[in-house]
N, CA, C and O atoms as a printed pandas DataFrame, in Angstrom:
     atom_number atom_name residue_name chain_id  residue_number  x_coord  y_coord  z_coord
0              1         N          UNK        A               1   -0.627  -17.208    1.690
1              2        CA          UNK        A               1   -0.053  -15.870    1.730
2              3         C          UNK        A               1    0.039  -15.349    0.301
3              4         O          UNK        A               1    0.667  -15.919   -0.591
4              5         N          UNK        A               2   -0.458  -14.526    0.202
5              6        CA          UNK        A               2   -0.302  -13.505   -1.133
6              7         C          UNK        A               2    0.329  -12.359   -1.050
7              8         O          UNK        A               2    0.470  -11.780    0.027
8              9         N          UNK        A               3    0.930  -11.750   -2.552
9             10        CA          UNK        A               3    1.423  -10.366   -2.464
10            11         C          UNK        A               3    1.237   -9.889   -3.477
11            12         O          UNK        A               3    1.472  -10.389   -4.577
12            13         N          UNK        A               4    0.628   -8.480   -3.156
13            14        CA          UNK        A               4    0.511   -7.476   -4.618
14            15         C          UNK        A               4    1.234   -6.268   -4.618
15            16         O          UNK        A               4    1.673   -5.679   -3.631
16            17         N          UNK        A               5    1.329   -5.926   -5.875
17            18        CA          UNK        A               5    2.272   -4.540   -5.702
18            19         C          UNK        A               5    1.088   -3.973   -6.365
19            20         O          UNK        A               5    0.271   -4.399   -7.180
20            21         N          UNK        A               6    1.371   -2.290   -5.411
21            22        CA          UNK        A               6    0.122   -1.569   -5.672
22            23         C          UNK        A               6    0.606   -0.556   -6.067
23            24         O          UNK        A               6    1.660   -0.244   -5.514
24            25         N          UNK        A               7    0.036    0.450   -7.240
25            26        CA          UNK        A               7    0.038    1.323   -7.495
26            27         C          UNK        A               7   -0.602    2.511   -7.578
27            28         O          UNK        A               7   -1.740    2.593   -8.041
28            29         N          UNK        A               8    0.109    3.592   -7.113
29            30        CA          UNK        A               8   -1.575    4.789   -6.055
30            31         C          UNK        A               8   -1.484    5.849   -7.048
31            32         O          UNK        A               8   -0.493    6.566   -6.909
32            33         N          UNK        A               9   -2.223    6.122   -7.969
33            34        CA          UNK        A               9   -2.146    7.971   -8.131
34            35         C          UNK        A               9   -3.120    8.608   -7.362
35            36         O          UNK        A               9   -3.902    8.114   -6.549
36            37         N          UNK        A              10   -2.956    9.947   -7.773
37            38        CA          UNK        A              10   -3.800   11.239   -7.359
38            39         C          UNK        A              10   -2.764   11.994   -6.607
39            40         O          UNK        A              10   -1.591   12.134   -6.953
40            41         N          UNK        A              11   -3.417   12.532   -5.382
41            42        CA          UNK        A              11   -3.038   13.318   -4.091
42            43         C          UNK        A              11   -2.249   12.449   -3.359
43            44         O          UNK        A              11   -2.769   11.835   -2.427
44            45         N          UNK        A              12   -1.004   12.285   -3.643
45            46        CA          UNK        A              12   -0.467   10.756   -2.733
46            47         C          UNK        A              12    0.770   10.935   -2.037
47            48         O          UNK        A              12    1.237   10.420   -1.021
48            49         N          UNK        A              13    1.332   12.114   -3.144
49            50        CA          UNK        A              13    2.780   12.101   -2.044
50            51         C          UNK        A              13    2.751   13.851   -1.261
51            52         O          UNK        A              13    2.069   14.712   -1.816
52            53         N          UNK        A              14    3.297   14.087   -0.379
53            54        CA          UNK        A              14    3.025   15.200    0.644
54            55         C          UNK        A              14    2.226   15.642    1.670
55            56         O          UNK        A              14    2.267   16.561    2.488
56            57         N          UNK        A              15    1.136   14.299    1.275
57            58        CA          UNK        A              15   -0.005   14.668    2.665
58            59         C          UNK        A              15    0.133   13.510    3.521
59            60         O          UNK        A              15   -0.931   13.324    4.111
60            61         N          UNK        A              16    1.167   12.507    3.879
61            62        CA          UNK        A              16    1.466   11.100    5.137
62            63         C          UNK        A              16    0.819   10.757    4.290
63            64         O          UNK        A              16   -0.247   10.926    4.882
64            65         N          UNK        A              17    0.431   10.271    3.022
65            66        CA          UNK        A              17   -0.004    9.060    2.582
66            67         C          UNK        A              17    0.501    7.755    2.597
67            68         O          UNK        A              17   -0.232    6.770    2.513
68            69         N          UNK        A              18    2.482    7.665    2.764
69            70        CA          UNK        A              18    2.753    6.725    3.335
70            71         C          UNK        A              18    2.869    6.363    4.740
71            72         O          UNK        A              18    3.025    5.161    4.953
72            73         N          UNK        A              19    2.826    7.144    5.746
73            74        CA          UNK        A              19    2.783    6.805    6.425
74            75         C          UNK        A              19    1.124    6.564    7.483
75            76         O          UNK        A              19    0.967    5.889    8.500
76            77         N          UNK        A              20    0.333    7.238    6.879
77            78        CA          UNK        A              20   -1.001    6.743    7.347
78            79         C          UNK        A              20   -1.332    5.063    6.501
79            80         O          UNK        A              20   -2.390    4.504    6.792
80            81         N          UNK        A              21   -0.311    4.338    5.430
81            82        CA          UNK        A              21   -0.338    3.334    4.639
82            83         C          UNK        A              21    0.255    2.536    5.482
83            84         O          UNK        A              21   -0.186    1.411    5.714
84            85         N          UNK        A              22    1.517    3.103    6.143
85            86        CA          UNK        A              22    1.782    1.973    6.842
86            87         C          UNK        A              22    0.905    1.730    8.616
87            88         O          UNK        A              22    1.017    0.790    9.404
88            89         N          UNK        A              23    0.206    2.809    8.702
89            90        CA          UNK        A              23   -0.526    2.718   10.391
90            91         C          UNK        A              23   -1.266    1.617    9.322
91            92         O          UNK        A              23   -0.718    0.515    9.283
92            93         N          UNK        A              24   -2.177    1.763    8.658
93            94        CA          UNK        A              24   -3.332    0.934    8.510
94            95         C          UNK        A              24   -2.934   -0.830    7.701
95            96         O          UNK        A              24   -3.851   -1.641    7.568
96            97         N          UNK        A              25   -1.865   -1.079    7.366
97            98        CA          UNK        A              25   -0.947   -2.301    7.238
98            99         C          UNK        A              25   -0.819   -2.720    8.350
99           100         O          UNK        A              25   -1.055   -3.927    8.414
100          101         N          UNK        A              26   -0.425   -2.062    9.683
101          102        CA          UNK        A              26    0.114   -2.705   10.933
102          103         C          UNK        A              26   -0.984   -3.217   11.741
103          104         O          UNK        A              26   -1.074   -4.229   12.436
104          105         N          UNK        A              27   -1.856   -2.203   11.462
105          106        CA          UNK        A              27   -3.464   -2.320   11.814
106          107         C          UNK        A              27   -3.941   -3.764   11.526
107          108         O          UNK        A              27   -4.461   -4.573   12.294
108          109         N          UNK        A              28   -3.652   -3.864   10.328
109          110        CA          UNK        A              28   -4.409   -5.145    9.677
110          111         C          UNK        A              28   -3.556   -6.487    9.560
111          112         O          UNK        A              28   -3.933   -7.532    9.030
112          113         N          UNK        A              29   -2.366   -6.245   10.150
113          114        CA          UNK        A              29   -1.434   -7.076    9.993
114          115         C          UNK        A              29   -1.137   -7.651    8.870
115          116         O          UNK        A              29   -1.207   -8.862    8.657
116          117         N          UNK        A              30   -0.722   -6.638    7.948
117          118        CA          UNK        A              30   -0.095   -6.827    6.492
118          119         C          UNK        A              30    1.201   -6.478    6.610
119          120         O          UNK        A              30    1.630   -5.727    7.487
120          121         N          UNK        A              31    2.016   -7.125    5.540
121          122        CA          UNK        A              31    3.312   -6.597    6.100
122          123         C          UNK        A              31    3.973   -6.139    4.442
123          124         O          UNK        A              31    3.123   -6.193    3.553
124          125         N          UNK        A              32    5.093   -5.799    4.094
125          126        CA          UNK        A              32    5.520   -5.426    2.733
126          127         C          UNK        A              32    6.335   -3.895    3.123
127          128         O          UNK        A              32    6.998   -3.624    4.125
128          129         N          UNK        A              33    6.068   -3.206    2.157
129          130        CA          UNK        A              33    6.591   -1.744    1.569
130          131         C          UNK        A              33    5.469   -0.377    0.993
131          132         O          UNK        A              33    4.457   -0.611    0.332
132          133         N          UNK        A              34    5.938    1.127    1.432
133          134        CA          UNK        A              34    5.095    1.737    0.332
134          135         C          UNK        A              34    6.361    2.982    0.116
135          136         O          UNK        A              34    6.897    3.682    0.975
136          137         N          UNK        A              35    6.535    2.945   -1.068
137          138        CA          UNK        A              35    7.737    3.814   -1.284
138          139         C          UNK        A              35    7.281    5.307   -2.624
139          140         O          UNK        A              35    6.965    4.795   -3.698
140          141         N          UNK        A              36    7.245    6.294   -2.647
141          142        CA          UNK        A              36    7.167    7.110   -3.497
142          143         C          UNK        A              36    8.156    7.012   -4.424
143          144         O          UNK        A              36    9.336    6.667   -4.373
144          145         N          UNK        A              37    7.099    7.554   -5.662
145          146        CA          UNK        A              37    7.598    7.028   -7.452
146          147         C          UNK        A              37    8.194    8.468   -7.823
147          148         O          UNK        A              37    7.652    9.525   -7.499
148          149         N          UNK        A              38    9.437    8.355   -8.577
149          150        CA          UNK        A              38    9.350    9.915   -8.805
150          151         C          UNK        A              38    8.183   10.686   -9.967
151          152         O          UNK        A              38    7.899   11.871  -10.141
152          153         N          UNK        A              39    7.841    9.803  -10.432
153          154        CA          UNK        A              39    6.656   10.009  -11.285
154          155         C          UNK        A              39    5.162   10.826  -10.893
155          156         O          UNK        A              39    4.250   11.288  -11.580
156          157         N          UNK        A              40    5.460   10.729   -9.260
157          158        CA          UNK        A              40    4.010   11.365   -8.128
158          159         C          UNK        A              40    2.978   10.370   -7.776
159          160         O          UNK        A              40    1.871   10.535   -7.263
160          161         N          UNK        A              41    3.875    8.794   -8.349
161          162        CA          UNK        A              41    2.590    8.084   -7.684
162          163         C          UNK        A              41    3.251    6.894   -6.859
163          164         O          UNK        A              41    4.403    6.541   -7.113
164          165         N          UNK        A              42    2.598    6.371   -6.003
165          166        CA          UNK        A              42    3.367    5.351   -4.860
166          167         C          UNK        A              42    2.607    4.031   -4.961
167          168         O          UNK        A              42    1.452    3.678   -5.203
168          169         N          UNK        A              43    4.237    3.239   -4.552
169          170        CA          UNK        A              43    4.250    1.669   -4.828
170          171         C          UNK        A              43    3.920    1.119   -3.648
171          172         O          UNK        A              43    4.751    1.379   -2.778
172          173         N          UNK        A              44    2.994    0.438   -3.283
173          174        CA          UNK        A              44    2.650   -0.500   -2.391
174          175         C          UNK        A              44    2.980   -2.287   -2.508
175          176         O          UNK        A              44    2.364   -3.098   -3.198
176          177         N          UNK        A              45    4.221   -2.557   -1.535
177          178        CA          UNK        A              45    4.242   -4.005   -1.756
178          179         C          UNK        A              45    3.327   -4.756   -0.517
179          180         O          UNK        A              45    3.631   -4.590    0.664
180          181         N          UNK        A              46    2.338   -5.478   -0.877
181          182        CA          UNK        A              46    1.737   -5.713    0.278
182          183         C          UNK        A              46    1.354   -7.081    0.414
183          184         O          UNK        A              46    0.929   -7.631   -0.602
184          185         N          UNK        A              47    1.413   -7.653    1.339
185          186        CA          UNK        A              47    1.135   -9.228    1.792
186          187         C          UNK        A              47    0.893   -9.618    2.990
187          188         O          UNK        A              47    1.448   -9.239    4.021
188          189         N          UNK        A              48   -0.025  -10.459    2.852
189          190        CA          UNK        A              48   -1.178  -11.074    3.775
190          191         C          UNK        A              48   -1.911  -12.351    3.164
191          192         O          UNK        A              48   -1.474  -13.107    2.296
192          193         N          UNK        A              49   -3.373  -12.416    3.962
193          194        CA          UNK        A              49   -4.350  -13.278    3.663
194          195         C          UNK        A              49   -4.973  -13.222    3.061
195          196         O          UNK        A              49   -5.719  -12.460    3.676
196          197         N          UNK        A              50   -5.607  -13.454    1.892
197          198        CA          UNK        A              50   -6.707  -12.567    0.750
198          199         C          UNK        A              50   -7.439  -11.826    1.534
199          200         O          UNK        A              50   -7.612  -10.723    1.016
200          201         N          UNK        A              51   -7.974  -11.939    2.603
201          202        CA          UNK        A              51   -9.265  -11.370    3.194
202          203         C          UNK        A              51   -8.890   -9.679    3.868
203          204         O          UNK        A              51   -9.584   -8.682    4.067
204          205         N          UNK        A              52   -7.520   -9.991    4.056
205          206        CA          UNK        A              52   -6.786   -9.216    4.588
206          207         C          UNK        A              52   -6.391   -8.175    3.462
207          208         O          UNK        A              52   -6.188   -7.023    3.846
208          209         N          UNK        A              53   -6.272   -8.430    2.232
209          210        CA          UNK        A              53   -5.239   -7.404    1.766
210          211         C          UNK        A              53   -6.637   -7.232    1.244
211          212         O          UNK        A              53   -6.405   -6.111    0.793
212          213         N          UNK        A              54   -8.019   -7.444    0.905
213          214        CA          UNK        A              54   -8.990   -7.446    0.221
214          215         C          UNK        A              54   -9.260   -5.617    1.020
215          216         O          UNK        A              54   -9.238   -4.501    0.500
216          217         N          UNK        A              55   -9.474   -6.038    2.326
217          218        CA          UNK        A              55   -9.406   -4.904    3.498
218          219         C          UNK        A              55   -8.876   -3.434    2.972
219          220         O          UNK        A              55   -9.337   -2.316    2.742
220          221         N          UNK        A              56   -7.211   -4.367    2.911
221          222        CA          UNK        A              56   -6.124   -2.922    3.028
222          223         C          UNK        A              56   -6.575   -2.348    1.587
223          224         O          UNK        A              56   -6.648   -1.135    1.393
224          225         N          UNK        A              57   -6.867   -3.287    0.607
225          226        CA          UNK        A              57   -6.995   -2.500   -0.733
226          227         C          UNK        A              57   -7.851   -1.189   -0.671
227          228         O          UNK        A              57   -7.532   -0.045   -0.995
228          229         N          UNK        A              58   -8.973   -1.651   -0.189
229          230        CA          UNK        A              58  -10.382   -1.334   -0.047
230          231         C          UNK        A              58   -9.895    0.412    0.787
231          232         O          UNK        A              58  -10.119    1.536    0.338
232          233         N          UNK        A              59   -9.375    0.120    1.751
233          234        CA          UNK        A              59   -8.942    1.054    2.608
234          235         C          UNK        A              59   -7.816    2.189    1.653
235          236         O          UNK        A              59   -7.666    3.398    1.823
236          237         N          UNK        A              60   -7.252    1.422    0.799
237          238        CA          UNK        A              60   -6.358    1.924    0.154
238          239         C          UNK        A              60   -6.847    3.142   -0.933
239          240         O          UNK        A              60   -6.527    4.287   -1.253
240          241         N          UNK        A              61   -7.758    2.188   -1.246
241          242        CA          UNK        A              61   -8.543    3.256   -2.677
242          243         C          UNK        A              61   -9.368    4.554   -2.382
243          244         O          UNK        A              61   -9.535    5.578   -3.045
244          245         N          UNK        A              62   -9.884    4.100   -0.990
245          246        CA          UNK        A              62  -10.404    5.426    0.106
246          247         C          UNK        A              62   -9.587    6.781    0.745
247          248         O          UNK        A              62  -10.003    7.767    1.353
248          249         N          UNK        A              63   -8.380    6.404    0.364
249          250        CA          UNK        A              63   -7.265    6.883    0.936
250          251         C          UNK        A              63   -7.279    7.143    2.158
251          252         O          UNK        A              63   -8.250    7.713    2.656
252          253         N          UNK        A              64   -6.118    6.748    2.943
253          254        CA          UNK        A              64   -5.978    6.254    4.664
254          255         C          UNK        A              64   -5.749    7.532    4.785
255          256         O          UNK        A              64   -5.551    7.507    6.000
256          257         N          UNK        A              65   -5.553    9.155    4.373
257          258        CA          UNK        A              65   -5.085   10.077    4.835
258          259         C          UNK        A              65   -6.336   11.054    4.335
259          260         O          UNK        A              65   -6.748   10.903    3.185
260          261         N          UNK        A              66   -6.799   11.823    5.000
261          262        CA          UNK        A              66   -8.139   12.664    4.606
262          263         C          UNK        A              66   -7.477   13.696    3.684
263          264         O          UNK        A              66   -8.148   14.224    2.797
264          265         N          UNK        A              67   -5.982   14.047    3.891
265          266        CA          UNK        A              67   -5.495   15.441    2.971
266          267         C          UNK        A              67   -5.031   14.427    1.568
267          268         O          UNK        A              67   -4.497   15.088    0.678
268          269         N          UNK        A              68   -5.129   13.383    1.367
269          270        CA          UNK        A              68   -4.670   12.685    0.102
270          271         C          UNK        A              68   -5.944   12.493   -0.525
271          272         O          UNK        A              68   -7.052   12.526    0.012
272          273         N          UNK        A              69   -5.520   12.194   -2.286
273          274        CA          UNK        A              69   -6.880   11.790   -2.724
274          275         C          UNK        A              69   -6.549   10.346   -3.632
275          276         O          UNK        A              69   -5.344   10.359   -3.884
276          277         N          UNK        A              70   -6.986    9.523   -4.014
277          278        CA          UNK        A              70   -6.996    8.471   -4.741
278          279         C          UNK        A              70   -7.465    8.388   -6.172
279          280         O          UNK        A              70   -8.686    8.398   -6.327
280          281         N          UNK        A              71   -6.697    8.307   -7.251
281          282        CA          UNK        A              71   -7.655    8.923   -8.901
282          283         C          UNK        A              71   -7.560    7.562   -8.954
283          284         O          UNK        A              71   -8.645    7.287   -9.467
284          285         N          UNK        A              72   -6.758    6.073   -8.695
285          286        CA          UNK        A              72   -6.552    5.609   -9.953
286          287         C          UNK        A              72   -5.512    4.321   -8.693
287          288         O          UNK        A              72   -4.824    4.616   -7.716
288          289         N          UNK        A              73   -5.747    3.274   -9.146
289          290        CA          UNK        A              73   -5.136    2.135   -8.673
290          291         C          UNK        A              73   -4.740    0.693   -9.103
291          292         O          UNK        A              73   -5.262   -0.287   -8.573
292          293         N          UNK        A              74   -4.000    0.617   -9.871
293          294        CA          UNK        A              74   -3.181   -0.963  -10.464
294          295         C          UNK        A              74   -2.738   -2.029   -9.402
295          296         O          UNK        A              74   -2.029   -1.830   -8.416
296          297         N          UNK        A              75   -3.110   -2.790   -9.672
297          298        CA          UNK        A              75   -2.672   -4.448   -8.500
298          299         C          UNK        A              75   -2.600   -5.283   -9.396
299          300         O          UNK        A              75   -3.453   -5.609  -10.222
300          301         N          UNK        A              76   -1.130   -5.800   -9.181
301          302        CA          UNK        A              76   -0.754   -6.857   -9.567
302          303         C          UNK        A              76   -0.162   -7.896   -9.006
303          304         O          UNK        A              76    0.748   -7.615   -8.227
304          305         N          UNK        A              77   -0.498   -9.430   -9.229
305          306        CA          UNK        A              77   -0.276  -10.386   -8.112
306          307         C          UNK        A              77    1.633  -10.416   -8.126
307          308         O          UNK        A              77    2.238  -10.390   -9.198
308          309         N          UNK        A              78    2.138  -10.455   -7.189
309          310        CA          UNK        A              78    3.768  -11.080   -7.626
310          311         C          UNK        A              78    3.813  -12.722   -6.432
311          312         O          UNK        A              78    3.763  -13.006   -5.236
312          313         N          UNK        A              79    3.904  -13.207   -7.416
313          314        CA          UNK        A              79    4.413  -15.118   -7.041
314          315         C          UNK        A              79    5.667  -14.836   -6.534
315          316         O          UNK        A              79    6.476  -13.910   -6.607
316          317         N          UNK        A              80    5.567  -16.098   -5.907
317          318        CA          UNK        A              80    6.905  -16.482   -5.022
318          319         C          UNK        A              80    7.790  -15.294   -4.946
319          320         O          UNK        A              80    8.722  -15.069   -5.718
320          321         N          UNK        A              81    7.417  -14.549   -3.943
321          322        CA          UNK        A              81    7.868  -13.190   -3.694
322          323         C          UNK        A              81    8.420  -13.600   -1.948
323          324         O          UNK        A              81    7.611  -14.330   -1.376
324          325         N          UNK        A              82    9.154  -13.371   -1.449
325          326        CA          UNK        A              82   10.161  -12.988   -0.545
326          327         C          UNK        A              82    8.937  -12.834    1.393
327          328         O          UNK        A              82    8.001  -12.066    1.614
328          329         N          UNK        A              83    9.208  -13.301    1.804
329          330        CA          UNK        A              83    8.230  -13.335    2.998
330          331         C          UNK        A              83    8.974  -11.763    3.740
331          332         O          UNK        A              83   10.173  -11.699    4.009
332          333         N          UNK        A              84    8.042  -10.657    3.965
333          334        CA          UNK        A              84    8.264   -9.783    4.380
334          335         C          UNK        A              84    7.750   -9.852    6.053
335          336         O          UNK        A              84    6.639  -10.279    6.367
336          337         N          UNK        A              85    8.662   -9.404    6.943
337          338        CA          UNK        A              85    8.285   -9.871    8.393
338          339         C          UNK        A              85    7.353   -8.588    9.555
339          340         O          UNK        A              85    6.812   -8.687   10.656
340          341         N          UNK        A              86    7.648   -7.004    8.175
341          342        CA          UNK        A              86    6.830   -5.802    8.756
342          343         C          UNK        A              86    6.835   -5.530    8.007
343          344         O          UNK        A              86    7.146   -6.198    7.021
344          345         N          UNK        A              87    6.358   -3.926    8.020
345          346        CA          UNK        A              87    5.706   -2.934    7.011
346          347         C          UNK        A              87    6.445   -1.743    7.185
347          348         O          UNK        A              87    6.334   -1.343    8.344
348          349         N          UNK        A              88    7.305   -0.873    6.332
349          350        CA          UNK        A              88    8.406   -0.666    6.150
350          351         C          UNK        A              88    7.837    0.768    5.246
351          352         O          UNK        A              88    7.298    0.476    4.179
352          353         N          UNK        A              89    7.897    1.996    5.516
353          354        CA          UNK        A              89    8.287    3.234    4.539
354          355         C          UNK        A              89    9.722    3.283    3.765
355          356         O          UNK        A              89   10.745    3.719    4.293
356          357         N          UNK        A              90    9.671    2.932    2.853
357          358        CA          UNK        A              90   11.068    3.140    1.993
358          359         C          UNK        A              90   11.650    3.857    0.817
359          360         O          UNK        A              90   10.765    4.068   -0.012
360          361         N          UNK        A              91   12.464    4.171    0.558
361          362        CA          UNK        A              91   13.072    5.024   -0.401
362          363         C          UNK        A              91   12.625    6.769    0.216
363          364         O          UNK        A              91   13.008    7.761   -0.405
């Protein structure tokens, strides 16, 4: 099990970008967080199987919402991080 925290700019907050983030997490059976930054860009905590989050990334950078756009994306691994049991819109 792995987890990365993701970081989204562009077109990300106002068009369901979190919540078309979390259809396609549940989809793939990833589980974690995606919460808006006040900065205009959103945090993705996400965990799964490599093959799996390889997916959601992939899906991620495409952006899951056709009215959002994707400029720009940071992943970073976080260790021994907390077993998340769903996928959760927060803040």
């Amino acid at each position: 099990m792995e987890t990365k925290e993701i970081t989204v700019t562009g077109l990300v907050q106002g068009v369901g970008f979190r919540w078309t983030t979390q259809m396609l997490a549940n989809e793939l059976g990833i589980k974690g967080t995606v919460k808006n930054n006040m900065d205009g860009s959103v945090t993705i905590i996400a965990q799964g199987d490599a093959l799996k989050l390889a997916q959601f990334l992939s899906k991620v950078k495409a952006s899951p919402t056709p009215a959002g756009r994707v400029d720009h994306i940071e992943v970073k691994d976080l260790p021994d991080q907390k077993l998340f049991h769903s996928f959760n819109v927060v803040g």
